[in-house]
C-alpha positions as CSV (number, residue, x, y, z in Angstrom):
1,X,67.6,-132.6,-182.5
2,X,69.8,-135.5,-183.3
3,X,73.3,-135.5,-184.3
4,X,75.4,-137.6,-186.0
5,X,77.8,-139.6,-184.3
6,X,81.6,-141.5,-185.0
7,X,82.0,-138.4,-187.3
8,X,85.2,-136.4,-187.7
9,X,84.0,-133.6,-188.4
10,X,84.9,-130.1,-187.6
11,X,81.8,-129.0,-186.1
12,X,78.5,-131.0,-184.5
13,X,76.2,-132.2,-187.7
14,X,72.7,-132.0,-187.2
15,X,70.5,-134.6,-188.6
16,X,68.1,-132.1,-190.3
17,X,70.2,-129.2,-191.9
18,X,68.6,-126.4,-193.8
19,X,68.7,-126.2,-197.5
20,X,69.2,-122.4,-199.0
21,X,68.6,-122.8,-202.0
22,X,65.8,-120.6,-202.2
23,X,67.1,-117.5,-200.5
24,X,67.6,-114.9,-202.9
25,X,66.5,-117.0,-205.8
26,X,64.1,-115.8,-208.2
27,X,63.0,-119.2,-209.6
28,X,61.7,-119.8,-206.6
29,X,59.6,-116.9,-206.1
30,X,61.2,-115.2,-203.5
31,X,63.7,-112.4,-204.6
32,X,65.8,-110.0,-202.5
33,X,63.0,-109.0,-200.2
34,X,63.6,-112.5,-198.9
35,X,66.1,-111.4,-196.8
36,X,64.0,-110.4,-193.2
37,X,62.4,-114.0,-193.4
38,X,65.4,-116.0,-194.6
39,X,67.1,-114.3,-190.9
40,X,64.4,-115.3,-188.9
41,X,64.4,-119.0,-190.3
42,X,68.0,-119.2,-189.9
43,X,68.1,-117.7,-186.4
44,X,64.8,-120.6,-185.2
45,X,66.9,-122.8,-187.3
46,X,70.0,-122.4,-184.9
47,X,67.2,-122.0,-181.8
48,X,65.9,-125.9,-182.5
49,X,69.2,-127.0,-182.7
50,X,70.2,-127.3,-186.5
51,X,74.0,-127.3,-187.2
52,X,74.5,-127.8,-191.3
53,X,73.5,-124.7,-192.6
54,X,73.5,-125.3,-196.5
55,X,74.3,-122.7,-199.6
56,X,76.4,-122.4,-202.5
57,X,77.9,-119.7,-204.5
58,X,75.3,-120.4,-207.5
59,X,72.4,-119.8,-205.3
60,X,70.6,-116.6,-206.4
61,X,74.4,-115.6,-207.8
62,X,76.2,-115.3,-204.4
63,X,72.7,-113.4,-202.9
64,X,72.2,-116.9,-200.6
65,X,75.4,-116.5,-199.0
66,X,75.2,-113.1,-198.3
67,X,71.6,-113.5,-197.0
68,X,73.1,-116.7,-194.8
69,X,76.1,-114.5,-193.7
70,X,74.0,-111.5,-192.8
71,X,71.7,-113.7,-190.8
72,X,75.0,-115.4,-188.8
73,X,76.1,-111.8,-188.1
74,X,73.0,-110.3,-187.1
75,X,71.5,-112.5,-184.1
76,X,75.2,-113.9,-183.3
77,X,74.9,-117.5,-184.4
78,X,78.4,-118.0,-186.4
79,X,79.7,-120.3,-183.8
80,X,77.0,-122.3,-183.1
81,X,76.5,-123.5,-187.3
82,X,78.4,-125.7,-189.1
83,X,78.4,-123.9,-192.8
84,X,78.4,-125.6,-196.0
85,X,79.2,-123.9,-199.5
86,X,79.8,-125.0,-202.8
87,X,82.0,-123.9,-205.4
88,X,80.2,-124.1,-209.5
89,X,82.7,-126.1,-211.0
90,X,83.4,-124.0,-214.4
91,X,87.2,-124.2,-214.9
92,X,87.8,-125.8,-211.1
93,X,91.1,-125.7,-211.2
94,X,93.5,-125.0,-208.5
95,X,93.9,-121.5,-208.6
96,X,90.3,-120.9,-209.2
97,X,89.3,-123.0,-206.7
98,X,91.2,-121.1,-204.1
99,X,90.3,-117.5,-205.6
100,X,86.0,-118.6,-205.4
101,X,86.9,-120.5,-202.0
102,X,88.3,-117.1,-200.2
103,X,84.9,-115.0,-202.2
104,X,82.6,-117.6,-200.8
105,X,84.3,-116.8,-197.4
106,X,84.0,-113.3,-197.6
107,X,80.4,-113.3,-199.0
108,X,79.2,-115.7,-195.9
109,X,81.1,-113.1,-193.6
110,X,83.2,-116.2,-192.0
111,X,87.1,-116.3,-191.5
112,X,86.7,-120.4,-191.9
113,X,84.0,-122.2,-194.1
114,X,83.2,-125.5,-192.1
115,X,82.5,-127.6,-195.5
116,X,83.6,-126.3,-198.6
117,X,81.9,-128.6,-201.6
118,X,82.3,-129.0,-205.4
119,X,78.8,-128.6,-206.8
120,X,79.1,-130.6,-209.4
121,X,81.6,-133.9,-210.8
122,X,83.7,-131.7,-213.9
123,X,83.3,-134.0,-217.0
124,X,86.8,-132.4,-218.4
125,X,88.4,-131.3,-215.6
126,X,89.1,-134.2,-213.1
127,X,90.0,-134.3,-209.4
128,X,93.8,-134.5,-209.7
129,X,93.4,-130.6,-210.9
130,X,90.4,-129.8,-208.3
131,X,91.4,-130.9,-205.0
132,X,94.8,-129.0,-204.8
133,X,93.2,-126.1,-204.8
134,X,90.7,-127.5,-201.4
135,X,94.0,-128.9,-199.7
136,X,95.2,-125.4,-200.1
137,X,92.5,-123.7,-198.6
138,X,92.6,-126.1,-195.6
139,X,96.0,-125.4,-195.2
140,X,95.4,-121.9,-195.2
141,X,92.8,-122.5,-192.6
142,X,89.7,-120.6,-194.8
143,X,88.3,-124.5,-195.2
144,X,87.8,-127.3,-192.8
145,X,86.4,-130.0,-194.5
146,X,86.1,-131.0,-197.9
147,X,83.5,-132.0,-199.6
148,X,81.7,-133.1,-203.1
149,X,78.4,-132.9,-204.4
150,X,76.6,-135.7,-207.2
151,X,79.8,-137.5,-207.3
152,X,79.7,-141.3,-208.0
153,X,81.4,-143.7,-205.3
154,X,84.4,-144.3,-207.7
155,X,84.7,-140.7,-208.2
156,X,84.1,-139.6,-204.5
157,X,87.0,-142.2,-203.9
158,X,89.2,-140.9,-206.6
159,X,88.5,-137.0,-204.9
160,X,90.1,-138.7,-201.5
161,X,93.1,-139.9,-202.9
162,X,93.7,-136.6,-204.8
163,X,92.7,-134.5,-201.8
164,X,95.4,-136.5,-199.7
165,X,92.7,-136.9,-196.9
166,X,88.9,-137.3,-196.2
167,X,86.2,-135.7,-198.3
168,X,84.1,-135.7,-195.7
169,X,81.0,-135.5,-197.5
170,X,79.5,-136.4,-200.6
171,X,76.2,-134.2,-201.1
172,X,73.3,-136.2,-203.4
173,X,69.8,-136.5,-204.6
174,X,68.2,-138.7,-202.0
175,X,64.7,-139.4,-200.6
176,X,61.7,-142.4,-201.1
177,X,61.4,-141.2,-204.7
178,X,65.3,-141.7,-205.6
179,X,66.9,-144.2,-203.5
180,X,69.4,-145.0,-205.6
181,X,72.5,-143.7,-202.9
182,X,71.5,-146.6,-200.8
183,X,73.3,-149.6,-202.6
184,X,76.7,-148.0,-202.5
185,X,77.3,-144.1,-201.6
186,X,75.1,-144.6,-197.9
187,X,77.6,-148.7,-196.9
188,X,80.6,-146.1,-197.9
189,X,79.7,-143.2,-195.7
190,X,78.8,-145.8,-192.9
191,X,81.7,-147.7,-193.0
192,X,84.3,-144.9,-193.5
193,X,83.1,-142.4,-191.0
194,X,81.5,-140.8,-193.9
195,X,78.7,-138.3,-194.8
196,X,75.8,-138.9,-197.5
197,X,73.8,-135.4,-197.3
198,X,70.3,-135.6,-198.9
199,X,69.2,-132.9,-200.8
200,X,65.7,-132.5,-202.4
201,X,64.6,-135.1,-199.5
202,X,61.0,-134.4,-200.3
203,X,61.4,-134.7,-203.8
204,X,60.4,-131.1,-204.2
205,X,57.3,-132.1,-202.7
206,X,56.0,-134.7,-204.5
207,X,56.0,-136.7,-201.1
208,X,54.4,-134.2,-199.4
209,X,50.9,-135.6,-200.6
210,X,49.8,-131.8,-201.2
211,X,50.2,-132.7,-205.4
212,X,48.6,-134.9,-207.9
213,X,48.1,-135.5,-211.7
214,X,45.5,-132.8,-211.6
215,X,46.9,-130.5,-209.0
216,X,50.3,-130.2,-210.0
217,X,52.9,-127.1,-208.8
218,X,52.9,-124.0,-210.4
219,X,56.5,-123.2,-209.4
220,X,59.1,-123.1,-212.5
221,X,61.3,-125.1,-210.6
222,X,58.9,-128.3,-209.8
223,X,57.1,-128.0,-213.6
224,X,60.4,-129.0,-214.8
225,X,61.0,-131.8,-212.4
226,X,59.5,-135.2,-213.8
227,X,58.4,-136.6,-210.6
228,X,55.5,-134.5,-211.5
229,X,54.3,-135.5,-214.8
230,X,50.9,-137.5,-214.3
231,X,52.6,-141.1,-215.7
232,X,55.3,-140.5,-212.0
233,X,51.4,-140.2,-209.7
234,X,50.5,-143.3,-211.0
235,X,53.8,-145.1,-211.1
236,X,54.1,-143.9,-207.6
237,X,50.6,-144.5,-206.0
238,X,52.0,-147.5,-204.0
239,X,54.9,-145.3,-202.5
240,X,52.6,-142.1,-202.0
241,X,49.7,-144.6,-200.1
242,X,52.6,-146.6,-198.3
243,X,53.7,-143.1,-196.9
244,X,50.2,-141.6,-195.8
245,X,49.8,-145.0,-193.5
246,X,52.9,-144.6,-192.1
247,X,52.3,-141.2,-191.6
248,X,48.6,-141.8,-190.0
249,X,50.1,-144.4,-187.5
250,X,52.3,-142.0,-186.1
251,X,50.0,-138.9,-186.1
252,X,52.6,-136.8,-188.5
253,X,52.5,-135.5,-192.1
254,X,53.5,-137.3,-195.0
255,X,56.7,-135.1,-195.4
256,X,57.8,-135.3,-191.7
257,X,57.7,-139.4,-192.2
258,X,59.8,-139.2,-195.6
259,X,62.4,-137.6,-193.7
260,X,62.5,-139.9,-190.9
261,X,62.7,-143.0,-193.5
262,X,66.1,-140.6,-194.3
263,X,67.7,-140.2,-190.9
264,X,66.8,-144.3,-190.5
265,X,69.5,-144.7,-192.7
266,X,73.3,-144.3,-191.0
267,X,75.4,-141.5,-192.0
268,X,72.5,-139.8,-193.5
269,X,71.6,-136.2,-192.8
270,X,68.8,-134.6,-194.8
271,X,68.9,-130.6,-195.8
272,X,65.2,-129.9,-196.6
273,X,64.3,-126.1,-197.5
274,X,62.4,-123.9,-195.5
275,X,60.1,-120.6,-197.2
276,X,58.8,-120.1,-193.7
277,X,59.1,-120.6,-190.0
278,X,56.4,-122.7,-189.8
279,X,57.7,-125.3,-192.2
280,X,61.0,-125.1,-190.4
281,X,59.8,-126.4,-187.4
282,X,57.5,-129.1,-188.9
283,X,61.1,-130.4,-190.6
284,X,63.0,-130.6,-187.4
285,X,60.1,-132.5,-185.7
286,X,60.8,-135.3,-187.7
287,X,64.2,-136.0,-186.3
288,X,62.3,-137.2,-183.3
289,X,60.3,-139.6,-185.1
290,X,61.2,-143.5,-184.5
291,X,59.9,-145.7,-187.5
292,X,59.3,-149.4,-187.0
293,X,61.7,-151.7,-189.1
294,X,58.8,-153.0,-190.8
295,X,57.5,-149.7,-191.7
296,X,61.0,-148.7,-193.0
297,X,61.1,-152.1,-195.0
298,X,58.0,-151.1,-196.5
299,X,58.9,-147.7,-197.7
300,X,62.1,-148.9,-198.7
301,X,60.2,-152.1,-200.9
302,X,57.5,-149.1,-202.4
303,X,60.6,-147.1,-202.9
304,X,62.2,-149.2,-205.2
305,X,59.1,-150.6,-207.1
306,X,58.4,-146.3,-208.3
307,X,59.3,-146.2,-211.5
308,X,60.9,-142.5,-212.1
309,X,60.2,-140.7,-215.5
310,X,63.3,-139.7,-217.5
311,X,64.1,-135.8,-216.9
312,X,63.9,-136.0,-221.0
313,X,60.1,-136.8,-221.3
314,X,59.9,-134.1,-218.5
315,X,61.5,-131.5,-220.9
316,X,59.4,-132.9,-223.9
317,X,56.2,-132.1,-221.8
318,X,57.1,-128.6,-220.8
319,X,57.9,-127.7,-224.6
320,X,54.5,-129.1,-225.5
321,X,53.0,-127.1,-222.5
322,X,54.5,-124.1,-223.6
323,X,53.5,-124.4,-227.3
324,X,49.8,-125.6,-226.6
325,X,49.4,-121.7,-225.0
């Protein structure tokens, strides 16, 4: 496993995290008898040297980081993990933010929460009333760093000067199919001793070369996602055949070789999801894969040529969907 380095963090980050999005979370199809497998992925997790152990109080409604917590407790990993929660920003004000901090604590099972996050940038309810609330945790000593989630750069910026100190982390939509944090959030992580962390690094899959326009996921989660409507395959057949070369020349999947192009990129740590043991490992593998500069210029050039639907027309195609049944 790699690690990132010139970092000020409180805890080694790992290069490949784990996303938890899916434990305990109905929509994805896994439920509360999740809970045996989710431990044994969390405890190999820790085994193969992942650090950044993802959740967030909106995750299955708290059941992700009680399933993360009981997993820490029950093979003895809690000092070896770096944890990262978010708080749902409804009404994140001060107070509130302290009250859901200390319940996020107490669900994961953890005196300290390494990264506490805001899930969300609060179109009402602005930093200056936020980040008090975080700079009292800290000071408490129930969160060490601080960190945001979808925020712009000017906003990510404007959380650091409200904080009164780092927000260490700004967590984002990121992979071949949405590059868009490379022209400004990735420079400002590099440059400041910053963190961009990716999530959805496989764009749900799409870059996993397993879909197409006529094999698309049944999942209610990816049918809503536009990256797989039929117009996103064609608009992305350069990016999707770019990827499988790359992949063949290095003898690795499609998905290990989208998140290499990721941890090419400084400051850059990518939290894919796991439903199984298997697919765990195959994820941390790709930290150990070195892409050629040209081959990271051509991913990066495909990249930016894919032409992503509008979430709208995504939403106009489900309703048609639904109504053609």
């Amino acid at each position: 496993m790699r690690y990132l380095d010139d970092v000020a963090s409180a805890k080694p980050i790992s290069r490949i995290g784990l996303g938890t999005w899916q434990f305990g979370s109905r929509e994805w199809g896994y439920g509360d008898d999740y809970s045996a497998e989710a431990g044994r992925i969390v405890a190999r997790a820790v085994e193969l040297g992942i650090t950044l152990i993802d959740t967030a109080e909106a995750y299955g409604f708290g059941a992700s980081e009680r399933i993360v917590g009981d997993a820490l407790r029950e093979h003895g990993l809690r000092d070896h993990v770096y944890v990262a929660t978010k708080i749902f920003p409804i009404l994140p004000i001060a107070p509130v933010v302290v009250n859901r901090g200390r319940a996020s604590a107490d669900r994961l099972g953890v005196e300290q929460i390494d990264l506490y996050q805001v899930h969300q940038p609060n179109p009402v309810i602005k930093d200056a009333q936020t980040m008090p609330g975080m700079r009292q945790l800290q000071d408490a000593g129930v969160v060490a760093d601080v960190g945001v989630s979808n925020y712009s750069l000017a906003r990510w910026k404007e959380a650091e000067r409200q904080l009164g100190g780092p927000v260490l982390s700004n967590q984002v939509e990121f992979s071949l199919a949405r590059i868009d944090p490379l022209d400004e959030l990735v420079p400002y992580a590099s440059s400041q001793g910053r963190v961009v962390i990716a999530w959805s690094p496989l764009g749900q899959g799409f870059l996993s070369g397993r879909y197409d326009a006529d094999n698309r996921p049944s999942n209610g989660v990816r049918n809503m996602n536009p990256l797989f409507l039929p117009e996103a395959f064609e608009s992305g057949r350069g990016l999707l055949d770019a990827l499988r070369e790359v992949a063949g020349n290095h003898g690795v999947s499609m998905s290990q070789t989208a998140l290499a192009w990721l941890l090419h990129q400084p400051h850059v740590v990518a939290i894919p999801g796991a439903s199984s043991v298997e697919q765990l490992e195959k994820n941390v593998a790709a930290a150990e894969i070195d892409l050629g500069e040209d081959e990271v210029a051509e991913l990066t050039a495909q990249a930016r040529r894919f032409h992503r639907p509008a979430r709208s027309e995504a939403l106009k195609a489900s309703v048609r969907r639904r109504l053609s049944r």
